[in-house]
C-alpha positions in Angstrom: 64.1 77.8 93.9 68.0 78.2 94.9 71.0 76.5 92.4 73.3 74.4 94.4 76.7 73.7 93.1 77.7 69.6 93.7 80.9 68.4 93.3 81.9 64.7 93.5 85.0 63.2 95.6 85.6 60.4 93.6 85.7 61.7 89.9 86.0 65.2 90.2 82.8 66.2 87.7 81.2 70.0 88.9 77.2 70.4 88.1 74.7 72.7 89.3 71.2 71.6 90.3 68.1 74.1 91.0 66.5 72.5 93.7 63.8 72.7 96.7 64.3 73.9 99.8 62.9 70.8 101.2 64.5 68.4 98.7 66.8 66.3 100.1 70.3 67.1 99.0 72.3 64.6 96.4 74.1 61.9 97.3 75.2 60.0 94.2 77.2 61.0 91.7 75.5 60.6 88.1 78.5 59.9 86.3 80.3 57.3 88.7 77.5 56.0 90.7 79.2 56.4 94.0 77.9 58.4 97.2 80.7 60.8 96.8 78.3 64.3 96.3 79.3 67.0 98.4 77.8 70.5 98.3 80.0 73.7 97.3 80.0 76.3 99.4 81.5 79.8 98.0 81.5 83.1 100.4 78.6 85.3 98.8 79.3 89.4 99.1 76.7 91.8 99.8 76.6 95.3 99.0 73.9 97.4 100.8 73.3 100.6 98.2 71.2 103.7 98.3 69.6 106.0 100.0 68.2 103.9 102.6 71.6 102.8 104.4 74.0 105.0 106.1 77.7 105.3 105.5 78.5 103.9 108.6 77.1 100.6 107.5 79.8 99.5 105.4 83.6 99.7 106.2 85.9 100.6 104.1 87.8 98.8 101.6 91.2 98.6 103.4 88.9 97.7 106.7 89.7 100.8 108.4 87.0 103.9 109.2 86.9 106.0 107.0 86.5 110.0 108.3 82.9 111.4 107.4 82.9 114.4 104.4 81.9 116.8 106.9 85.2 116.1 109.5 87.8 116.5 106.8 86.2 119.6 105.7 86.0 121.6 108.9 89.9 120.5 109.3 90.7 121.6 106.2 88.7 125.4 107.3 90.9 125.1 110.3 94.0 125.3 108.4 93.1 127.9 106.4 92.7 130.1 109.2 95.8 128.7 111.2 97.9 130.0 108.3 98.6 133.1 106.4 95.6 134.1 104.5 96.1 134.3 100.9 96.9 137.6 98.8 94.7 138.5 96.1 96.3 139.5 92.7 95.3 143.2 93.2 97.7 143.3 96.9 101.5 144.2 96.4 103.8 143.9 99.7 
């Protein structure tokens, strides 16, 4: 059974209740006896984890794609053999 969160209009007093799906929801506040109950709604965040999701799934934090292992890698290789290749220590000029 889910926990709802009520808050009332009138007096301000939070509670939780765990309740049925097919209850009815609250109307009355217990402490001031008025029909001021209202339900709290918060945002709920969901993380998808393992080995069963791809990476593509999720975005990243700042919202923006995020380049796969695999792209920055070969860019990186591309570099390397753009530029001069490296001396070893045993190589004098």
């Amino acid at each position: 059974m889910p926990i709802y969160t009520y808050r009332c209009e009138n007096c301000g007093i939070q509670f939780d209740r765990q309740q049925k799906f097919s209850d009815q929801p609250l109307a009355r506040c217990p402490e001031c006896n008025k029909k001021s109950l209202h339900k709290v709604y918060a945002p709920v965040g969901i993380v998808f984890k393992g080995s069963g999701f791809y990476s593509t799934d999720n975005r990243s934090p700042s919202g923006q794609n995020v380049r796969s292992h695999k792209e920055s890698e070969s860019k990186t290789a591309a570099k390397e053999t753009k530029s001069e290749p490296a001396k070893s220590k045993g190589e004098k000029n």
